[in-house]
N, C-alpha and C positions, 0 to 999 in steps of 0.2 A: 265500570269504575275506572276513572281516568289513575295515571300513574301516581299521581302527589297524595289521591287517597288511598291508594295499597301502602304507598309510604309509611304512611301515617298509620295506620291500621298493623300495621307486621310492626312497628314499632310500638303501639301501645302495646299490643299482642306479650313483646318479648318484655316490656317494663312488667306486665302481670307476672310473667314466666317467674321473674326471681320474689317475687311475694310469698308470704307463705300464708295460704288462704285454705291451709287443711281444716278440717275439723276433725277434732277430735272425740270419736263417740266414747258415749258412757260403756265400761265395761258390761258385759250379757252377764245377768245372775247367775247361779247356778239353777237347776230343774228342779231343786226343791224350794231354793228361796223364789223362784219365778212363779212358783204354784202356790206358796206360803203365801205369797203378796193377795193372791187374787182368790184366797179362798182361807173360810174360817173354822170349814167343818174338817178336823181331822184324818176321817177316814175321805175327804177328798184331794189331799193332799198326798195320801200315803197310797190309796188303794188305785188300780186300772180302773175298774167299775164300782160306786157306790151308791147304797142308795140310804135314803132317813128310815131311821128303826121302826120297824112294821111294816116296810113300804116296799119292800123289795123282794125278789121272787123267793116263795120256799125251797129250802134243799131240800130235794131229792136227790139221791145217790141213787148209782146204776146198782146194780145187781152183786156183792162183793163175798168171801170169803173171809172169814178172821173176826176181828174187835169189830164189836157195831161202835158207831159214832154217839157220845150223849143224847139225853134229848129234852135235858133242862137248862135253864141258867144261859149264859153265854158261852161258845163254844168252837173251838177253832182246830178246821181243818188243813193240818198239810197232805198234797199229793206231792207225794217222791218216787223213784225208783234207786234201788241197788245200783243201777250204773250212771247214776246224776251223779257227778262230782259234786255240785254246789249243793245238790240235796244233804250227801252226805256231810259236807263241812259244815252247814249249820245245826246239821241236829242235834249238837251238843248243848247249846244254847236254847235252841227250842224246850227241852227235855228240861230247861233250869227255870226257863218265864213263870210257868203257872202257877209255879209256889210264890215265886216275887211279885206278881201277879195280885195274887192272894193277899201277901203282906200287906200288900199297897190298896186295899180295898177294891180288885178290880177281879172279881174271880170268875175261869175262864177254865172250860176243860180241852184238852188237846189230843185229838185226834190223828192216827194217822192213815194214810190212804194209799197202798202199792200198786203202780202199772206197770209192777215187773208183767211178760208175758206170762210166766209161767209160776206155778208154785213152787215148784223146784227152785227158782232163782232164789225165792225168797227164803223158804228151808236153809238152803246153803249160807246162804248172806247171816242168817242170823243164828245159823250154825259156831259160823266162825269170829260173831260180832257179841259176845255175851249183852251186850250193853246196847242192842237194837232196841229199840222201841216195840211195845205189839203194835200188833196192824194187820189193818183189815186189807185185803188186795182183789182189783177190780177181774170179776170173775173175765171179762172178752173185754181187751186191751182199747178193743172198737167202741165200748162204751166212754172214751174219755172225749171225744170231740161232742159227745152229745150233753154230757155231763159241761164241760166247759162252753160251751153254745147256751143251755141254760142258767149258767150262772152269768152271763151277758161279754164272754170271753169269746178270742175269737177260736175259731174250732181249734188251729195248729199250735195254740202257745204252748210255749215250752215249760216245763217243771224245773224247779219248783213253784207249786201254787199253793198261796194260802188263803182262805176263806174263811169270814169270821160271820157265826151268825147269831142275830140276837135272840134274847133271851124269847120272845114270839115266832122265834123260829124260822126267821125270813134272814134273808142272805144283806148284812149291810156290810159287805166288803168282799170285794174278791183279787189279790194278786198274783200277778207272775213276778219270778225270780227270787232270789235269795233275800235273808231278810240278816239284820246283823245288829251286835248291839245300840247303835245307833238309835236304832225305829222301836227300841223299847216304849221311851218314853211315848209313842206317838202310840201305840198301841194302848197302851195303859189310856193314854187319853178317850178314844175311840170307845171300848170298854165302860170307865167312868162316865162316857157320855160328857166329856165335856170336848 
């Protein structure tokens, strides 16, 4: 390239330089409007794993101690331990759905499910917790990777988990993490079946 066309070239160069030729992207939705956009079933918007009612694998539960879980209607399981902070912060709320639930034509039994290690933890915790929920607790801690592997989870998620299954008995919903009033409404939907 001879000099008059560097010239010329580092000159147009720098006329672009002061343009303003950004683009401005559209802001990122958030994770549930992103998911809301692109999905119309409820529990695939709300849940980790879902599947259509009667379509998805039966619960089984490992081996447990305490309340057994329903085994009509629709039915929903939390797994917590005594030393889950988040477990314990919602189960206020948990403890108040299934009558609103009910209200709202959407009825649902709730279940609960402890991986404390030991009995002992549990004893104590609800020693000191008038207001524990009963519950049933996982007899060998080792059963919750298999337990969570079958419900299509991956083996290490962390608790709180909730699982809701339909009234045939098959799992159409399984989550991790804390759930808050927010996701009422989206439950109740799931439930109702709409």
């Amino acid at each position: 390239m001879d000099r008059l066309q560097t010239l010329i070239l580092c000159a147009a160069l720098l006329a672009a330089c002061g343009e303003d030729t950004t683009v401005t992207p559209e802001p990122t939705p958030a994770r549930t409007e992103a998911v809301a956009a692109r999905h119309t079933d409820p529990a695939e918007r709300f849940c980790d794993v879902s599947h259509p009612v009667g379509e998805g694998p039966v619960l089984t539960l490992p081996h447990t101690d305490g309340a057994a879980m329903g085994t009509s209607g629709w039915r929903w399981l939390n797994v917590w331990a005594t030393w889950c902070h988040p477990c314990l912060e919602e189960m206020p709320t948990l403890r108040d759905w299934p009558a609103r639930l009910q209200a709202d034509e959407a009825p649902i039994t709730l279940s609960f499910l402890s991986v404390d290690a030991t009995p002992e933890a549990l004893a104590t915790y609800r020693t000191e917790h008038a207001d524990a929920p009963e519950t049933a607790r996982l007899d060998d801690p080792g059963g919750l990777p298999v337990l969570l592997t079958a419900l299509g989870l991956d083996a290490g998620a962390t608790i709180p988990i909730h699982v809701l299954v339909d009234p045939t008995g098959h799992v159409r919903c399984a989550r991790t993490g804390s759930i808050a009033e927010r996701d009422y409404e989206t439950l109740r939907e799931i439930v109702r079946g709409r």
